[in-house]
Each structure stands twice: as C-alpha cells, then as structure tokens.
SEDREN-302025 format. One record per residue: residue number from 1; residue in one letter; y, x, z of N, C-alpha, C in turn. Coordinates in steps of 0.1 Angstrom, whole numbers, plus 5000, padded with zeros to 4 digits. Each point is the difference from the previous one (the first is absolute). Layout:
N
(node NUM A (Y X Z) (Y X Z) (Y X Z)) ...
END
This chain:
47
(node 1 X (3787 8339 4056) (5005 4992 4989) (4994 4986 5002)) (node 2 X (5008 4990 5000) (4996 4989 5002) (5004 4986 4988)) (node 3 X (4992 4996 4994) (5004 4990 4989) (5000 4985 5006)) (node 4 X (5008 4990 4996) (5001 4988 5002) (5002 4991 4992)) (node 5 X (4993 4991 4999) (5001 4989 4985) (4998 4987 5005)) (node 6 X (5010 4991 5001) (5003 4987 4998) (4992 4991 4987)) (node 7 X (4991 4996 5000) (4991 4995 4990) (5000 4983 4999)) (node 8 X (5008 4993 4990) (5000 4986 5002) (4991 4997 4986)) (node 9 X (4991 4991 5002) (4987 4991 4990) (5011 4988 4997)) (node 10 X (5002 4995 4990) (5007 4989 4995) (4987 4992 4990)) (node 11 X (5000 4990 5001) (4992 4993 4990) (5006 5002 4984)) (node 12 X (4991 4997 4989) (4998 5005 4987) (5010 4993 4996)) (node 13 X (5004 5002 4993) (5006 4983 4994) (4997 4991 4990)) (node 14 X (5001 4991 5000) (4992 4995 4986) (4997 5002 4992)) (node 15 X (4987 4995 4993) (4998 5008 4988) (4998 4984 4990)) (node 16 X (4992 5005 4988) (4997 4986 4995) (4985 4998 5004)) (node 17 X (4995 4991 4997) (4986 4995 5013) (4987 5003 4985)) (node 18 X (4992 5001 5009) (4988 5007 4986) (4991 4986 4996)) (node 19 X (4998 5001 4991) (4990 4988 4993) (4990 4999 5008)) (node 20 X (4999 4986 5004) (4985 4992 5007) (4991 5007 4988)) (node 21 X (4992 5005 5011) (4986 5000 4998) (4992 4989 4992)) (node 22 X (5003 4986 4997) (4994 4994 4995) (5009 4999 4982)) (node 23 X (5006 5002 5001) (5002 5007 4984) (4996 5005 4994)) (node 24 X (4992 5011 5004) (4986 5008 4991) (4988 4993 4998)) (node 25 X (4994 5001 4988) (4989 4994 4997) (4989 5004 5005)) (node 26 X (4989 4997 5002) (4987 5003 5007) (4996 5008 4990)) (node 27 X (4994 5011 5002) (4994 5017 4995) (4988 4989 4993)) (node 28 X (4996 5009 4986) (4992 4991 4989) (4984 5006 5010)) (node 29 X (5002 5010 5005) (4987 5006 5006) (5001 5007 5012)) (node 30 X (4992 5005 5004) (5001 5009 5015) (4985 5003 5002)) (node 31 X (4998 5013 5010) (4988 5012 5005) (5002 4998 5011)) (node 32 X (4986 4999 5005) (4999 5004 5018) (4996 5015 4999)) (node 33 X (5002 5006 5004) (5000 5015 5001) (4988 5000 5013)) (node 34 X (4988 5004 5004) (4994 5006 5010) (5007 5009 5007)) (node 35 X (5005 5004 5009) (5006 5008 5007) (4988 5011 5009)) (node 36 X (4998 5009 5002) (4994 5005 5012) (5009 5015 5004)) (node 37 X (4993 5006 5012) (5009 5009 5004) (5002 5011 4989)) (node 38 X (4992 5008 4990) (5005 5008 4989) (5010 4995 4990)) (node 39 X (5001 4989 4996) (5010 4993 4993) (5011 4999 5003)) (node 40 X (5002 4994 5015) (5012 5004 5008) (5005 5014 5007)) (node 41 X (4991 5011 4997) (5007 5010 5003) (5007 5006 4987)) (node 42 X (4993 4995 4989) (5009 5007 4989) (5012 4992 4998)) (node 43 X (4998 4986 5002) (5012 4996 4998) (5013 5003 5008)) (node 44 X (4996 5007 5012) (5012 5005 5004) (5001 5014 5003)) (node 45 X (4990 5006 4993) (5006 5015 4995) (5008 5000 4986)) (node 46 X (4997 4990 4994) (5007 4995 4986) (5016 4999 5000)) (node 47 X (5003 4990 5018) (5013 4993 5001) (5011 5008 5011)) 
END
C-alpha cells in the first residue's frame, strides 16, 4: 500500500492588524517573583 499527498502551504490571508502595544496603559503595579529550581518545577507540572 502506498499513499501520496501533494501538500501546497499558501500564505494566510489578511486579517485585520492587532492594536499597538502602546495603547494599553502601564499596569498600576507589578511582583518580581524569586524564581528557583522548586518553583520552576511546579510550574510546569502545573502547565
């Protein structure tokens, strides 16, 4: 048995374009989070 597939990739076609990043306002606050290797392993047994 032998299968054959002719596979052509065409580009997307337009879409409408996403809002600049500078449109959102600057976050009122933010956390640096300490990282070490236990933190990072749960977070990707989490993900």
């Amino acid at each position: 048995m032998t299968e054959e597939q002719t596979i052509v990739y065409t580009d997307a076609p337009p879409g409408p374009t996403p809002p600049s990043s500078s449109d959102a306002p600057p976050a009122p606050w933010h956390r640096d989070v300490p990282t070490d290797a236990a933190l990072l392993f749960r977070f990707s047994a989490l993900t």
